[in-house]
C-alpha positions as CSV (number, residue, x, y, z in Angstrom):
1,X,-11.0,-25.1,33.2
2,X,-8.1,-27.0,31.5
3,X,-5.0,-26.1,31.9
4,X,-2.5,-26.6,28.4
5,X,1.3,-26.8,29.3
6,X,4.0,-26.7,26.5
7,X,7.5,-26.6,27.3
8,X,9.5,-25.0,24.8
9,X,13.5,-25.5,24.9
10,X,15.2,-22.4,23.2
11,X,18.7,-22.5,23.0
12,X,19.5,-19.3,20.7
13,X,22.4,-16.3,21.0
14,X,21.5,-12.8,22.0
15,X,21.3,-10.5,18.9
16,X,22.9,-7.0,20.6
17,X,22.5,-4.1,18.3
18,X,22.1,-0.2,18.0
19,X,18.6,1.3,18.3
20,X,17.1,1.0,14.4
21,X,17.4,4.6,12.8
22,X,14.7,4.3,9.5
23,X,15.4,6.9,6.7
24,X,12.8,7.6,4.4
25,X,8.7,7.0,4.1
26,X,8.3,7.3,0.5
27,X,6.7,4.4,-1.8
28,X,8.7,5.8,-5.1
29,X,9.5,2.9,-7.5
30,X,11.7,2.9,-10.8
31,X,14.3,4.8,-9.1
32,X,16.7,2.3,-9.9
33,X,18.4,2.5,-6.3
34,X,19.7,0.5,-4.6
35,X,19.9,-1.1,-7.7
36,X,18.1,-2.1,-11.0
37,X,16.9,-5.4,-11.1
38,X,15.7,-5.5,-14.7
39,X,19.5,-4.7,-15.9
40,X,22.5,-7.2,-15.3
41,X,25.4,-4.5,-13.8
42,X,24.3,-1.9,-11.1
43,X,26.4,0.9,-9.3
44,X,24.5,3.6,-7.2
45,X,25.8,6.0,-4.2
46,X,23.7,7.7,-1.7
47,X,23.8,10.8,0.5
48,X,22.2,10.7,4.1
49,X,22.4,13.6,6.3
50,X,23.9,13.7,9.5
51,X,20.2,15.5,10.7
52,X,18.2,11.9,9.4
53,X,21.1,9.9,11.2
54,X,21.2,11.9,14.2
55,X,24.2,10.6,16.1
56,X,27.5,9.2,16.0
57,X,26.4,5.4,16.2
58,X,28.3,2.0,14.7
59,X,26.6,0.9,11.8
60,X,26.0,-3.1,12.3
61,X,23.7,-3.6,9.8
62,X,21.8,-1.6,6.8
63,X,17.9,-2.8,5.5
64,X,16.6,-1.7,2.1
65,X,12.4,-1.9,1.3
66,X,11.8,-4.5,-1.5
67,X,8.1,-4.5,-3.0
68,X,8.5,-8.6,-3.3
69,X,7.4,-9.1,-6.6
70,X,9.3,-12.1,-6.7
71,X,12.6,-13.9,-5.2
72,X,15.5,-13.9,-6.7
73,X,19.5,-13.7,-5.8
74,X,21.7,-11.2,-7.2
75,X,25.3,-13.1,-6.9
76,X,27.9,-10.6,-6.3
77,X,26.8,-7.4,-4.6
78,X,29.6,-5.2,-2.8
79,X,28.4,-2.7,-0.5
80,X,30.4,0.4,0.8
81,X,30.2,3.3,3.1
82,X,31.9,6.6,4.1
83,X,31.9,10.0,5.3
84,X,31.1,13.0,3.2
85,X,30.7,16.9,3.5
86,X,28.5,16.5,0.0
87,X,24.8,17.3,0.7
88,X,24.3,16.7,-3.4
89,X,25.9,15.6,-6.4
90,X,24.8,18.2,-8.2
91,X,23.6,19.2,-11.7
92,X,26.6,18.3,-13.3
93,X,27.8,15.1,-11.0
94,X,30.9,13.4,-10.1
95,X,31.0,10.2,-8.3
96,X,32.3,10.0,-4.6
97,X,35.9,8.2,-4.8
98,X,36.0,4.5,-4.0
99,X,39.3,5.3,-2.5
100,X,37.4,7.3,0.0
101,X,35.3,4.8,1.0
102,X,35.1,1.5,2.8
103,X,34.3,-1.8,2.1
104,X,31.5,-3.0,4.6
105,X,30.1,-6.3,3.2
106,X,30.5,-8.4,0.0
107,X,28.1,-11.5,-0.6
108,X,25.3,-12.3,-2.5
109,X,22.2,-10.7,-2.2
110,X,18.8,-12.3,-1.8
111,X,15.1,-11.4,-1.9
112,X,12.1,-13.4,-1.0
113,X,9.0,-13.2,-2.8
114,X,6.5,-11.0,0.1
115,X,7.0,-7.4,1.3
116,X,10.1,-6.7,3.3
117,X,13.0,-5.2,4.8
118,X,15.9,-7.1,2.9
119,X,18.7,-6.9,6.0
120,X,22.3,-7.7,5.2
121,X,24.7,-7.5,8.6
122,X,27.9,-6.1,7.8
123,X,31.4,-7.7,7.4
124,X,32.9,-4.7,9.0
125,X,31.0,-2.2,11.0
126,X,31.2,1.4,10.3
127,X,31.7,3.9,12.7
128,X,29.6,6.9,11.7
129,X,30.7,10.3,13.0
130,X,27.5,12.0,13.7
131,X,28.6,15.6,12.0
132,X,29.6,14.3,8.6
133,X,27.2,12.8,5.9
134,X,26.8,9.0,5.2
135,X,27.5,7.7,1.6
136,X,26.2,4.3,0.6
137,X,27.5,2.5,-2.4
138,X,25.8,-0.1,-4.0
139,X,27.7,-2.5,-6.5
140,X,26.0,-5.1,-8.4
141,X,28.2,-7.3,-10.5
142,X,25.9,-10.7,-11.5
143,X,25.3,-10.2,-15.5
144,X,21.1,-11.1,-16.3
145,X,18.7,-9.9,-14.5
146,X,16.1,-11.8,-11.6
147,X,13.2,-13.4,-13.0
148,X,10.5,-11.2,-11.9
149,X,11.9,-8.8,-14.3
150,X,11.0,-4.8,-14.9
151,X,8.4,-5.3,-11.8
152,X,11.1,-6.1,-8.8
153,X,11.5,-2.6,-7.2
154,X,12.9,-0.8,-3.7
155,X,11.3,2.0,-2.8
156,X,12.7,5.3,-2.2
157,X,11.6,8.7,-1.0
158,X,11.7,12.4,-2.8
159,X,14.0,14.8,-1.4
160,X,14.9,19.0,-2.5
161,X,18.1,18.2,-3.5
162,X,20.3,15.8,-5.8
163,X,21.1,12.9,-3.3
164,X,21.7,9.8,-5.5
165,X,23.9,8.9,-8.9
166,X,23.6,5.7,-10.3
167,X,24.5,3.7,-13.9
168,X,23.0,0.3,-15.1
169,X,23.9,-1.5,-18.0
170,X,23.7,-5.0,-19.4
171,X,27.2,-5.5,-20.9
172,X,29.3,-2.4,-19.0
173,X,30.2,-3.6,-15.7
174,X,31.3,-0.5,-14.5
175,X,34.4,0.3,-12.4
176,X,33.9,1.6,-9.0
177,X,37.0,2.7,-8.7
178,X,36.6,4.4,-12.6
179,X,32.3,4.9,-12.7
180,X,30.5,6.1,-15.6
181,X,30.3,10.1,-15.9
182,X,26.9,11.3,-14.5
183,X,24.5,13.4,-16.5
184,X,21.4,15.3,-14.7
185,X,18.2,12.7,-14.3
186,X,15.0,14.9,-15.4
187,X,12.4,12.6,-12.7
188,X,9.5,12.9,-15.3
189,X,11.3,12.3,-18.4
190,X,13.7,9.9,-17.2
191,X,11.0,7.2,-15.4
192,X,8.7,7.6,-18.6
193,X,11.9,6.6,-20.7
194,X,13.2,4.1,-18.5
195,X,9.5,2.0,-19.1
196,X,9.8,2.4,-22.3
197,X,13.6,1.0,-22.0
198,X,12.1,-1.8,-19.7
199,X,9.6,-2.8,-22.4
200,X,12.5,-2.6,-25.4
201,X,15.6,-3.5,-23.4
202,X,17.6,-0.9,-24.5
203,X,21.7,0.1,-23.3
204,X,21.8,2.7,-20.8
205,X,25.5,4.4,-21.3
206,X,25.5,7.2,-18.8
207,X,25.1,7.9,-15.2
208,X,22.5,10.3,-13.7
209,X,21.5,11.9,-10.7
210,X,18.2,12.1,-8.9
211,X,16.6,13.8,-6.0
212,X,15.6,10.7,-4.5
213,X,17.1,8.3,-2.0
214,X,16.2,4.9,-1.3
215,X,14.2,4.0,2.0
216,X,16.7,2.4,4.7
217,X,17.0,1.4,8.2
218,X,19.9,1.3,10.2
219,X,20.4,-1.3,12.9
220,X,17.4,-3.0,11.4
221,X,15.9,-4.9,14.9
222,X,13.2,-6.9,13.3
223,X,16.1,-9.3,11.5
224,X,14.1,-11.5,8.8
225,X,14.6,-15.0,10.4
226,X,16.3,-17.9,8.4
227,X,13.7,-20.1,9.7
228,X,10.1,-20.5,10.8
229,X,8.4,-21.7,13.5
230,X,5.2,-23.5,12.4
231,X,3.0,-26.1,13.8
232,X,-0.2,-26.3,16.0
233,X,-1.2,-26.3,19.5
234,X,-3.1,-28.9,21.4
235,X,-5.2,-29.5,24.8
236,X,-3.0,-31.5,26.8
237,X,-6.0,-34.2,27.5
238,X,-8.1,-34.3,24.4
239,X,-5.4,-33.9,22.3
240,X,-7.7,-31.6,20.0
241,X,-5.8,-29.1,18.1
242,X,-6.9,-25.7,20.0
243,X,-8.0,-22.6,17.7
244,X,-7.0,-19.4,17.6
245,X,-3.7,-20.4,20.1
246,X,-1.0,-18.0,19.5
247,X,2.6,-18.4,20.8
248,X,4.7,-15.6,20.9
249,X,8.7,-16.1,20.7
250,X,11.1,-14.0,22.0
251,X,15.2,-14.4,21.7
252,X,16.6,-15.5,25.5
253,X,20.0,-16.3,26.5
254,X,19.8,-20.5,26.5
255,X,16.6,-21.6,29.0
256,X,13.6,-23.3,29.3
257,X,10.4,-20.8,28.4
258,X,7.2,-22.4,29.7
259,X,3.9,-21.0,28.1
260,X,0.4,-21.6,30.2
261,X,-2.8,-21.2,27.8
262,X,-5.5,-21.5,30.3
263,X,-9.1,-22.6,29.3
């Protein structure tokens, strides 16, 4: 029996956040939420119930589901939340006021080309209330579009009632403070047209409303890394690279972590 000794040196911060509080199941694409890749100006706003969220809890960071068709970086990408006592738009929809929002996170916003929770950590936590109804708002302001195109999706979930407005446009940025009027979003008609708008190109001009939300988690835990361990392991005397080694990482406060594989 051989024993294999590799020191590791880990000098890393601990990342202290929330239990993770995920929001939706579904696999639904071309709901154009959190945004719409395939257009160059996005801006959507989402009701979660205080029954999915569950408690009062600060929000540190928020994850969206991305199908990774391909990578791409949307530029500018404002993000805000608030408290509502909204459980729908409605039929007939009016945007939540900017004014009664508040700005958690501003930055560009990047996907990688693989499945996966796309995790942005907030510039200013929110403190969620517990009783009231979260509203996030999702600004997209980079004119083109990525260049996976019409394939690039988040998935969302269903829901009974009308929990999501958004507008896209190629050449009407639109105003959050001053948004687009909404119309009502007919699920069938709507995602048949908007293919057909994806294979054309066309303007859309007006808002709508859906009974979908997209799929989030809160206090995402499993942070996408910015980097990559990757190499090989080998026996200490033969030198041989050893197959089917595994090395298993964890994030420590700065100390020596000493892994034994035993032979």
């Amino acid at each position: 029996m051989k024993k294999l000794l590799i020191a590791l040196m880990l000098v890393c911060m601990v990342l202290l956040i929330a239990d993770p509080i995920p929001i939706g199941e579904g696999v639904l694409t071309n709901t154009s939420l959190p945004m719409e890749p395939f257009y160059g100006y996005t801006y959507s706003q989402v009701i979660y119930t205080a029954a999915e969220i569950g408690e009062a809890v600060n929000i540190e960071n928020v994850a969206w589901h991305y199908n990774g068709y391909s990578a791409w970086t949307e530029n500018e990408v404002t993000i805000y939340m608030g408290h509502t006592t909204l459980d729908e738009f409605g039929v007939y929809p009016s945007w939540i006021p900017v004014s009664e929002l508040t700005e958690v996170w501003s930055g560009p916003f990047s996907v990688l080309d693989f499945e996966h929770w796309v995790t942005i950590e907030l510039d200013n936590q929110f403190a969620y209330n517990g009783t009231d109804n979260l509203v996030i708002a999702f600004d997209a302001n980079t004119a083109g579009y990525p260049t996976g195109g019409y394939s690039c999706e988040f998935y969302g979930s269903a829901t009974t009632l009308n929990r999501s407005i958004f507008f896209y446009s190629d050449s009407n940025n639109p105003d959050p403070a001053n948004p687009p009027t909404g119309t009502y979003r007919n699920d069938e008609l709507e995602i048949t047209n908007l293919e057909a708008q994806k294979e054309e190109k066309q303007e859309v001009r007006a808002a709508a409303v859906q009974a979908i939300i997209f799929n989030i988690i809160l206090n995402n835990e499993a942070l996408l890394p910015s980097g990559f361990v990757n190499g090989n392991c080998y026996d200490s005397v033969t030198m041989a690279p050893i197959e089917g080694a595994n090395v298993a990482v964890g994030i420590l406060w700065a100390a020596q972590m000493r892994v034994v594989f035993m032979k």
